[in-house]
C-alpha positions in Angstrom: -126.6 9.5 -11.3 -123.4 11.1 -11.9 -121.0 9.6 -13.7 -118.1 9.1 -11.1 -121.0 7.0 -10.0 -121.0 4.3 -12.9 -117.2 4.3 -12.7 -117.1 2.7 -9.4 -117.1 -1.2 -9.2 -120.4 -2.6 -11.0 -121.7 -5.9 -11.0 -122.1 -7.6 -14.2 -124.9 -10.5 -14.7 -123.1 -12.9 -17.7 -126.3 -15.1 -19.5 -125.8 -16.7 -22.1 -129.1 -17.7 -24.5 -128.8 -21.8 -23.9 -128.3 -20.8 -19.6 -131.2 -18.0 -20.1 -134.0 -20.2 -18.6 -131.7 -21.6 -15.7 -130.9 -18.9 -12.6 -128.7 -21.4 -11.1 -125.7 -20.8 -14.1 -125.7 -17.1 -13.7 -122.2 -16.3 -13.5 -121.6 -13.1 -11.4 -118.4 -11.0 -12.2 -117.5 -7.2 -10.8 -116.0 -4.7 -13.7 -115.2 -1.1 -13.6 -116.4 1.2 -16.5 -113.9 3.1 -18.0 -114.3 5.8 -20.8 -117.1 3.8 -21.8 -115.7 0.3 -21.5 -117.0 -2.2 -19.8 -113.4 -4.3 -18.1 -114.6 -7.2 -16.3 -112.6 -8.0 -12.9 -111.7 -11.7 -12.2 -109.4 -13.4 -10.0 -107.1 -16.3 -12.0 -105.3 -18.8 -10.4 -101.7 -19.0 -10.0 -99.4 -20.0 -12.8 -95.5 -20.8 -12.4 -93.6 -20.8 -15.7 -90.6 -22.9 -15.1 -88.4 -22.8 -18.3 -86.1 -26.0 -19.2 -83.4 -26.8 -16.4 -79.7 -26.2 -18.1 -76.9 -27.8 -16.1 -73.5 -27.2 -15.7 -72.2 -30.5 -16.1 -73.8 -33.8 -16.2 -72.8 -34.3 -12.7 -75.0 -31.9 -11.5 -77.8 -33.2 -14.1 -77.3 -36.6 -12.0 -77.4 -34.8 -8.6 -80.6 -33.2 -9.6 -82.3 -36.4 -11.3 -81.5 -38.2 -8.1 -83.1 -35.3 -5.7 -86.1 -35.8 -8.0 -85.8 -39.6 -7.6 -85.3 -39.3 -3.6 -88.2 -36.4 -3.2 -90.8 -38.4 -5.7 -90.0 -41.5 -2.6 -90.4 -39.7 0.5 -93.0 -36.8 -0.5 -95.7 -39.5 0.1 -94.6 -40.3 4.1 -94.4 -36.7 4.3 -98.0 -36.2 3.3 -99.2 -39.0 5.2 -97.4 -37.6 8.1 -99.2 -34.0 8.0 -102.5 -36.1 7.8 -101.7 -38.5 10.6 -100.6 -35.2 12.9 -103.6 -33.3 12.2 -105.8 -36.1 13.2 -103.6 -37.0 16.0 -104.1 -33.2 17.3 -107.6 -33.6 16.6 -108.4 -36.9 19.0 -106.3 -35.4 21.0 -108.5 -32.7 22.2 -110.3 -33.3 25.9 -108.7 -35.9 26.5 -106.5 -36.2 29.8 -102.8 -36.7 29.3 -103.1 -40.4 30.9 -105.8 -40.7 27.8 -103.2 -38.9 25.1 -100.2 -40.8 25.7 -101.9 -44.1 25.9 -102.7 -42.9 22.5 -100.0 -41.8 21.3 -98.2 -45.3 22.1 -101.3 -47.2 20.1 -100.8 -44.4 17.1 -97.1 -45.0 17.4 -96.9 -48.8 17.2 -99.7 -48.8 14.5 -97.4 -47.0 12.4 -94.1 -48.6 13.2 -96.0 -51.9 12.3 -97.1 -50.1 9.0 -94.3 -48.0 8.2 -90.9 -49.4 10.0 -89.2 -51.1 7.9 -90.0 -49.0 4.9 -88.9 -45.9 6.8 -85.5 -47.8 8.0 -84.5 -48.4 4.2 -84.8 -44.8 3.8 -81.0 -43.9 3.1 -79.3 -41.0 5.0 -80.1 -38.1 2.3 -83.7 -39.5 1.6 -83.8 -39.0 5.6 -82.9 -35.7 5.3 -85.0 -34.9 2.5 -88.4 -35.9 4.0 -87.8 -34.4 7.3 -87.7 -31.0 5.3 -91.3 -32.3 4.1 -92.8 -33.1 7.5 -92.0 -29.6 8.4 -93.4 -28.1 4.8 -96.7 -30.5 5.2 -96.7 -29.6 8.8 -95.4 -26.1 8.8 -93.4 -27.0 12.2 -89.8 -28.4 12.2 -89.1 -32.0 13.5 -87.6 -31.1 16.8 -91.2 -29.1 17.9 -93.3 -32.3 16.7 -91.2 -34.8 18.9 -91.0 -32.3 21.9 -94.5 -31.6 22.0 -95.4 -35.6 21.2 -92.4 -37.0 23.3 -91.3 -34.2 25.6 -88.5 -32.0 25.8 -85.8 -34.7 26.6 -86.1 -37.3 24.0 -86.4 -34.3 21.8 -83.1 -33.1 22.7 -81.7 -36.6 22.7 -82.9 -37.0 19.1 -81.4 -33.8 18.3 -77.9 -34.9 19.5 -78.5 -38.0 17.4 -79.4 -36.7 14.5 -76.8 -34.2 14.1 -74.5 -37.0 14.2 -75.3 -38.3 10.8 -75.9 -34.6 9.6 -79.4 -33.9 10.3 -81.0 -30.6 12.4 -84.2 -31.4 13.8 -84.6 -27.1 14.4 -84.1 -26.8 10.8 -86.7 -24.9 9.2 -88.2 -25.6 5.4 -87.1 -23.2 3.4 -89.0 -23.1 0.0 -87.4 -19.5 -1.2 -83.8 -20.4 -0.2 -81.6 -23.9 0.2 -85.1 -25.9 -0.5 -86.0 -24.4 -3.7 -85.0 -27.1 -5.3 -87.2 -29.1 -3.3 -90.0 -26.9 -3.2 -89.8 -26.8 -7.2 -89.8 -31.1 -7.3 -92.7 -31.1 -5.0 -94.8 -28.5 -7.2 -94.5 -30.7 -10.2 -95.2 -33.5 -8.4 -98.7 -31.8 -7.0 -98.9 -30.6 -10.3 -98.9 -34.2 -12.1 -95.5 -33.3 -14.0 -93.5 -35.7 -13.3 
């Protein structure tokens, strides 16, 4: 065999001694030969290096500790809501629209029984804040969720509401931009860091 051959991707069988006996812990691994070298291929995970936060005054060290404080309240409703929708979109399936919005209003009182009175303590910015998070754990902005649940006019009714106290049902999660902050808070949450 030539060597161009053997410098193709090759397929490396890792054993060690105590695992020798066992073909269950083989570990499998691709490498490339190089001049003679054997360079095993592996795919790592990702890793974000955050260095320390430096503020530019301690008023905007207080504006961030109370994001964290606000995210680290609502990030769970937020989750809880993406599991809720995705199981709500799963019954929903074959059934007639008679059937879905008799249970929609059964889904919808279970969790205003569960949830109401947390959810209207929320203040305004803690509001604002998991609505961002319904659309990150859901990946489609409020307004979409309540005009495909409720229909197009109390989704435009809510809209007009909401952009009253400041809210914007259409507005989209951005992780990169505005919501980096956000984003950042909920990775260390995920990430057991706070």
């Amino acid at each position: 065999m030539t060597r161009l051959l053997y410098s193709l991707i090759l397929t490396l069988i890792l054993v060690s001694p105590a695992m020798a006996q066992s073909t269950s812990n083989i570990l499998v691994y691709k490498a490339i030969i190089s001049d003679g070298d054997t360079i095993p291929m592996m795919d790592l995970p990702e890793v974000n290096i955050k260095g320390y936060a430096i503020y530019r005054s301690p008023a905007d060290q207080r504006k961030y500790e109370r994001l964290v404080r606000n995210v680290k309240k609502v990030y769970p409703y937020a989750r809880l809501a993406g599991i809720k929708l995705r199981e709500f979109d799963a019954m929903m399936v074959g059934l007639s629209e008679k059937e879905q919005k008799k249970l929609y209003r059964r889904a919808e009182n279970e969790l205003k029984e569960q949830f109401g009175t947390e959810l209207k303590a929320l203040t305004v910015s803690q509001g604002h804040i998991l609505l961002k998070l319904v659309d990150r754990e859901t990946g489609d902005p409020t307004y979409h969720i309540v005009k495909e649940l409720r229909g197009t006019f109390v989704a435009f009714f809510w809209q007009n509401l909401s952009r009253l106290f400041g809210y914007n049902l259409k507005e989209q999660y951005d992780p990169q931009g505005r919501d980096r902050d956000i984003e950042i808070i909920v990775q260390r949450i995920e990430n057991g860091t706070i």
